[in-house]
VOLO-651512 format. One line per field, with one value per atom (N, C-alpha, C, O): residue number from 1; residue in three letters; x, y, z. Coordinates in Angstrom, 1 decimal. Each point is the difference from the previous one (the first is absolute). Example, Ala and Ser with C-alpha at 12.3 -4.5 7.8 and 13.67 -1.06 7.14 Angstrom:
! residues 2
martor = [1,1,1,1,2,2,2,2]
zaba = [ALA,ALA,ALA,ALA,SER,SER,SER,SER]
px = [13.2,-0.9,0.9,1.0,-1.4,0.9,-0.8,0.5]
py = [-5.7,1.2,1.2,0.0,1.1,1.1,1.1,1.1]
pz = [7.8,0.0,0.0,0.7,-1.4,0.0,0.8,0.1]
//
This chain:
! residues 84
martor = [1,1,1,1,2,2,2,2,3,3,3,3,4,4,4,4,5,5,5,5,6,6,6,6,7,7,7,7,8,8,8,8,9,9,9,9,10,10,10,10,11,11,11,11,12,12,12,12,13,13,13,13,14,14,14,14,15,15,15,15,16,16,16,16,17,17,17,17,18,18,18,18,19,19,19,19,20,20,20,20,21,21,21,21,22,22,22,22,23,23,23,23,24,24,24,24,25,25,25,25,26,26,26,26,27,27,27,27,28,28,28,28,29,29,29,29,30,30,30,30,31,31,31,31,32,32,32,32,33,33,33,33,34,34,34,34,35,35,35,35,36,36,36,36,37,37,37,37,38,38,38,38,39,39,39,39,40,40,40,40,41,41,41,41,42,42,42,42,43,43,43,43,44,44,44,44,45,45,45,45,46,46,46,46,47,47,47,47,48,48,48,48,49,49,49,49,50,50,50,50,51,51,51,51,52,52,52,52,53,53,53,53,54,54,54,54,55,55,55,55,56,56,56,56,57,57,57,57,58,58,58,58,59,59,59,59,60,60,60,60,61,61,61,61,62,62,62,62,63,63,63,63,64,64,64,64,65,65,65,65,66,66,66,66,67,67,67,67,68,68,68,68,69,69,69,69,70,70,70,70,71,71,71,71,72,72,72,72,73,73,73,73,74,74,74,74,75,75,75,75,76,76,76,76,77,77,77,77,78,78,78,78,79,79,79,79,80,80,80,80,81,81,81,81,82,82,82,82,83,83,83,83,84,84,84,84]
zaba = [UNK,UNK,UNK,UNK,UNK,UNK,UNK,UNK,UNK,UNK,UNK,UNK,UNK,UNK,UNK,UNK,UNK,UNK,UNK,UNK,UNK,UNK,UNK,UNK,UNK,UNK,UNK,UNK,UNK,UNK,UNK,UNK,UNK,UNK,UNK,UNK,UNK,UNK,UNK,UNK,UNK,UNK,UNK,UNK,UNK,UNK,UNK,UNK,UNK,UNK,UNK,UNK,UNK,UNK,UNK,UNK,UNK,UNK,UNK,UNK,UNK,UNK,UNK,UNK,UNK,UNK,UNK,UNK,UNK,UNK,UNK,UNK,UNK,UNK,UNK,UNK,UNK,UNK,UNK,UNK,UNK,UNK,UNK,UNK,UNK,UNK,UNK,UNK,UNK,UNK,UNK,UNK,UNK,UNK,UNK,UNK,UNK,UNK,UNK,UNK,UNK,UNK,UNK,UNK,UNK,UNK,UNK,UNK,UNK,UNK,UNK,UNK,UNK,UNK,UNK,UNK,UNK,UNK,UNK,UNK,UNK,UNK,UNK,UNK,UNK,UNK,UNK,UNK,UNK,UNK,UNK,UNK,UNK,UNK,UNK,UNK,UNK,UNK,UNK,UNK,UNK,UNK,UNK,UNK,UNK,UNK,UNK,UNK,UNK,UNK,UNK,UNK,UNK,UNK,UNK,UNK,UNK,UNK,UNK,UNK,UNK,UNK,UNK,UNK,UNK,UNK,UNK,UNK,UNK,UNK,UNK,UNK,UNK,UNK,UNK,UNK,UNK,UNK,UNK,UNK,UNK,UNK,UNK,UNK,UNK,UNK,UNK,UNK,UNK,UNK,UNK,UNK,UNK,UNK,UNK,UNK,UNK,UNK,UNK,UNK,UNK,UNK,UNK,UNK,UNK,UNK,UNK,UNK,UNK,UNK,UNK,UNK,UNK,UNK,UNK,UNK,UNK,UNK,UNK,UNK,UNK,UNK,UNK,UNK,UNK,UNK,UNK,UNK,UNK,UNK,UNK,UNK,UNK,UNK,UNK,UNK,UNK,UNK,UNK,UNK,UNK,UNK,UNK,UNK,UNK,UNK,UNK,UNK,UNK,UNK,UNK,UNK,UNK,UNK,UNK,UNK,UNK,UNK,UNK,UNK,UNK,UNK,UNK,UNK,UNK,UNK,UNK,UNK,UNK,UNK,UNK,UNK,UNK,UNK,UNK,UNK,UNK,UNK,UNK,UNK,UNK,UNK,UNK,UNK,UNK,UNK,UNK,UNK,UNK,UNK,UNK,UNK,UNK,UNK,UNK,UNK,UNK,UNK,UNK,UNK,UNK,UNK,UNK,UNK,UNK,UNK,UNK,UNK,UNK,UNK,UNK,UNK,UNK,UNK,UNK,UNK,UNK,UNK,UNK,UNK,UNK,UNK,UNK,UNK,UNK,UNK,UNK,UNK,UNK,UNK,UNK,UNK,UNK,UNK,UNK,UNK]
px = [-11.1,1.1,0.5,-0.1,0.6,0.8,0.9,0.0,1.2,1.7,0.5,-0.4,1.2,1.2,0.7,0.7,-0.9,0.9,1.3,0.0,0.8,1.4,0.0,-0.2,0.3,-0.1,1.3,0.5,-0.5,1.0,-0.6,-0.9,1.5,-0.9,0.9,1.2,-1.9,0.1,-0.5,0.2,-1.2,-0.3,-0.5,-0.9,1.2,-0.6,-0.9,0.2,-0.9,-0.6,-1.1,-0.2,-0.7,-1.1,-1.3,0.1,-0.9,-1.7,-0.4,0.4,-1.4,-0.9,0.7,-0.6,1.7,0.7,0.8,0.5,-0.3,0.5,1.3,0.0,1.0,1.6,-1.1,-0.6,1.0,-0.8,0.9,0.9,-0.8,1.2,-0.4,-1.1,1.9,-0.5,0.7,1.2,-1.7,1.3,-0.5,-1.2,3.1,-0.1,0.0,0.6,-1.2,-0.1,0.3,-0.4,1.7,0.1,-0.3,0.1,-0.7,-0.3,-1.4,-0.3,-0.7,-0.8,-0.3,0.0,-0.4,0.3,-1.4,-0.8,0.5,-0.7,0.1,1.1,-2.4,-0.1,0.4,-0.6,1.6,-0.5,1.0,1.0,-2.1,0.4,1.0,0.1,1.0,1.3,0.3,1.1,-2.6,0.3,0.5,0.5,-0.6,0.8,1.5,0.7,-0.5,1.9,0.5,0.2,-0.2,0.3,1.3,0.0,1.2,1.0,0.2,1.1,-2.4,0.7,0.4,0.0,0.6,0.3,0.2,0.8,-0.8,-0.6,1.5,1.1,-1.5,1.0,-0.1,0.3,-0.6,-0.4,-1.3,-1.0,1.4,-0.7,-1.2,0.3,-1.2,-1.0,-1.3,-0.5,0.3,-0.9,-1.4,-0.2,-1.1,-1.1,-1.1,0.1,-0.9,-1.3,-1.2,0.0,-0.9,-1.5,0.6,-1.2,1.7,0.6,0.7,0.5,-0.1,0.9,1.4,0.0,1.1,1.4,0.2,-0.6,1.5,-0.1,1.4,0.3,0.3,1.9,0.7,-0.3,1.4,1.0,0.8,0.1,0.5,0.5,1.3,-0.3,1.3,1.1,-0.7,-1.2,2.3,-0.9,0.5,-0.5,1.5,0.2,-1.0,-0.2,-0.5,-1.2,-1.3,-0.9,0.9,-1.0,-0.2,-1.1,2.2,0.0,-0.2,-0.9,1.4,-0.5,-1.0,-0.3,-0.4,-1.8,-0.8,-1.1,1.3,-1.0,0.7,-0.8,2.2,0.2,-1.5,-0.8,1.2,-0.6,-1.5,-0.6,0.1,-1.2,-0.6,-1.2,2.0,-0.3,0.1,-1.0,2.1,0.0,-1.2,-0.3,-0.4,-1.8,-0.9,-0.9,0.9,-0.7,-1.1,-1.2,2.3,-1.1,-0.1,-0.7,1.9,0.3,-1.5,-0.6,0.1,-1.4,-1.1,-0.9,1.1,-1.4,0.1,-0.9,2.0,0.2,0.4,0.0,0.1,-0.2,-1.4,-0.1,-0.9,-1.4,0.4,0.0,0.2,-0.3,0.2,0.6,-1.0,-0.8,-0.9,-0.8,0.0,-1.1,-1.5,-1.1,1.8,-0.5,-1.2,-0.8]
py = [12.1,0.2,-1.4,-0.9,0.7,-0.9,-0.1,0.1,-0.6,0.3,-1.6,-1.0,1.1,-1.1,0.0,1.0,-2.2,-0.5,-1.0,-1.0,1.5,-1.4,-1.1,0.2,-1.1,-1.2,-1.1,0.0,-0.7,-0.6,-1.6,-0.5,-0.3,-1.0,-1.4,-0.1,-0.8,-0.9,-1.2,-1.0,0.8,-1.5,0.2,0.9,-1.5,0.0,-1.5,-1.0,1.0,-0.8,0.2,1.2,-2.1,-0.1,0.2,-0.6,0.9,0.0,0.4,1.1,-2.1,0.3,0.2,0.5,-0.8,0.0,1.6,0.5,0.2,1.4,-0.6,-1.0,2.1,0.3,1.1,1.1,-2.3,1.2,-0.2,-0.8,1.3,0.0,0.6,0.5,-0.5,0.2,1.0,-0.1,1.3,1.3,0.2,0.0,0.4,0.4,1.7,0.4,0.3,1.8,0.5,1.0,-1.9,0.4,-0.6,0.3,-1.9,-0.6,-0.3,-0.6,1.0,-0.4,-0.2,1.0,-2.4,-0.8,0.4,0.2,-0.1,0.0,-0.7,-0.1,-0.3,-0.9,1.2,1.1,-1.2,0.4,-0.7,-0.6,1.2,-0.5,0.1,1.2,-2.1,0.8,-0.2,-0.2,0.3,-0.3,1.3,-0.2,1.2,0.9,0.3,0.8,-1.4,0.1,-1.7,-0.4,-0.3,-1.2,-0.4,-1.0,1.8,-0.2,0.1,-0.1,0.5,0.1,-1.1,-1.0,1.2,-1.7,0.0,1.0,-1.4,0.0,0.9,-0.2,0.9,0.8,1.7,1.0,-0.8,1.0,1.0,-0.3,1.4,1.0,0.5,0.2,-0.2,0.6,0.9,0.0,1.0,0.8,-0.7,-0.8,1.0,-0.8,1.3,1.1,-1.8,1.4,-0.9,-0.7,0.7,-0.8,-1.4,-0.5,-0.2,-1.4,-0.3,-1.1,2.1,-0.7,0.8,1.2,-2.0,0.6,0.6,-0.5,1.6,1.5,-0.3,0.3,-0.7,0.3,-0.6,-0.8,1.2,-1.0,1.3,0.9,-0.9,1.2,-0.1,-1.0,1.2,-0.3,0.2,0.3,-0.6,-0.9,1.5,0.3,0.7,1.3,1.0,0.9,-1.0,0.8,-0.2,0.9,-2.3,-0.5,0.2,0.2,-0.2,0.2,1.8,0.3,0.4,1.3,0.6,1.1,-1.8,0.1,-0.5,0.4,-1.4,-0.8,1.4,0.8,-1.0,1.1,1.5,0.2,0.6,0.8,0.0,1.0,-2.4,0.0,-0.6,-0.1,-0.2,-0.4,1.3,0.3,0.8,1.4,0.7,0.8,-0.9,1.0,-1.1,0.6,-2.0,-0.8,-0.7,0.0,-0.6,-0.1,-1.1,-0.2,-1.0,-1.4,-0.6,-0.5,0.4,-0.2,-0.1,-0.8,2.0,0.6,-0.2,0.2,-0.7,-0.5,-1.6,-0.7,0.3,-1.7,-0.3,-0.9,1.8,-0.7,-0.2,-1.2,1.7,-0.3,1.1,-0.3,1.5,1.2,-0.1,-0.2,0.1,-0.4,0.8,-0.4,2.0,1.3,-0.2,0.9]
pz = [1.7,-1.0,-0.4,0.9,-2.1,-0.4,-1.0,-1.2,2.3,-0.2,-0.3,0.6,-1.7,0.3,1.0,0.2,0.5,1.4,-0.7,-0.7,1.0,0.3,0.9,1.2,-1.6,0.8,-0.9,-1.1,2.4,-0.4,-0.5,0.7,-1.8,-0.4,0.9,-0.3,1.3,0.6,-0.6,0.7,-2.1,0.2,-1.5,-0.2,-0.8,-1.2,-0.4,0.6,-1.3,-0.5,-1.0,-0.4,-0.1,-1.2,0.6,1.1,-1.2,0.5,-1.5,-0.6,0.0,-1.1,-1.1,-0.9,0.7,-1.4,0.3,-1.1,2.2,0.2,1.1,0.7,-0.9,0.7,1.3,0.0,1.0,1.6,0.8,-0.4,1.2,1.1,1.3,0.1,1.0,1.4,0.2,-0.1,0.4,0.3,1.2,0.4,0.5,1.7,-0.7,-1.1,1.8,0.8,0.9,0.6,-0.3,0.9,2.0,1.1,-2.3,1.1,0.2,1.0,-1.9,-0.5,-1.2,-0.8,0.2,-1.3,-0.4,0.9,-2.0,-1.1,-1.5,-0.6,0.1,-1.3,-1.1,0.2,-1.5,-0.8,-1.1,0.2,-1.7,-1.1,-0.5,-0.4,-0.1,-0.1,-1.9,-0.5,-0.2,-1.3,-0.9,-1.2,1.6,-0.8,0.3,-0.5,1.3,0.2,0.4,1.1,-2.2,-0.6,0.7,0.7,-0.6,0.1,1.8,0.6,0.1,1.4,0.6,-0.6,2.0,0.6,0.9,0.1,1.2,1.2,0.6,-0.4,1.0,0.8,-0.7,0.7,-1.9,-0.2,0.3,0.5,-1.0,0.7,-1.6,-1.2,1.6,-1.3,0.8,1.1,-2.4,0.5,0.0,-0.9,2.0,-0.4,0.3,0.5,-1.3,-0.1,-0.2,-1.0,1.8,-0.6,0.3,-0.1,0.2,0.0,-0.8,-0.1,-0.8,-1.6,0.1,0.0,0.3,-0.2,-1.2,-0.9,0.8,-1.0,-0.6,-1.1,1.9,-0.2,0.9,0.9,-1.1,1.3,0.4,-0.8,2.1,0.4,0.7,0.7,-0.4,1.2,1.1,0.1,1.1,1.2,0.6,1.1,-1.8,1.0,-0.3,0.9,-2.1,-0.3,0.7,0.2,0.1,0.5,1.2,0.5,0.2,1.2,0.4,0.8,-1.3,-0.1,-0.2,0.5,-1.5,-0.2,0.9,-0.2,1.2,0.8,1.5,0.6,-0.4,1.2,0.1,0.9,-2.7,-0.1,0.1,0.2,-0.3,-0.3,1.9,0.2,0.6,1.4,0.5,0.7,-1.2,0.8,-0.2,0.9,-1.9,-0.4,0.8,0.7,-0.5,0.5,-0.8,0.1,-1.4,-1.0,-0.7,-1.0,2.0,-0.4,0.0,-1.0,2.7,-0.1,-0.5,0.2,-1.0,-0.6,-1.6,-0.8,0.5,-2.1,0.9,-1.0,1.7,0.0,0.9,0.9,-1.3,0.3,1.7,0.2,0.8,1.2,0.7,1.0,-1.0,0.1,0.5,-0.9,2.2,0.5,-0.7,-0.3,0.0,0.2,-1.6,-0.3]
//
């Protein structure tokens, strides 16, 4: 399956003429592109799908979607470390 995850954006910068940024999950960071939501900025919360941020989100939504999505056991398995 594949879900937009919330993550929280910790580190912005340029790669290749693109807005990329470092997002924590919770405690595991991941690369992604942060060119369709221009206006984010480090401490915010955006949705990510495929590597490309979708939107920006509050940090109480965010946190409610990552809760729900640890209670099915499914953080693992939409950030690629799923062994299965």
């Amino acid at each position: 399956m594949c879900l937009g995850i919330p993550g929280k954006v910790v580190d912005i910068y340029e790669q290749n003429g693109l807005k990329m940024g470092k997002i924590d999950f919770g405690g595991i960071v991941k690369e992604a592109c942060l060119a369709y939501v221009p206006d984010v900025t480090i401490g915010d919360y955006t949705i990510i799908h495929v590597g490309f941020a979708l939107n920006i989100i509050d940090e109480a939504e965010a946190q409610k979607t990552l809760e729900l999505f640890d209670q099915i056991g499914m953080i693992e398995e939409e950030l690629g470390l799923d062994e299965s």
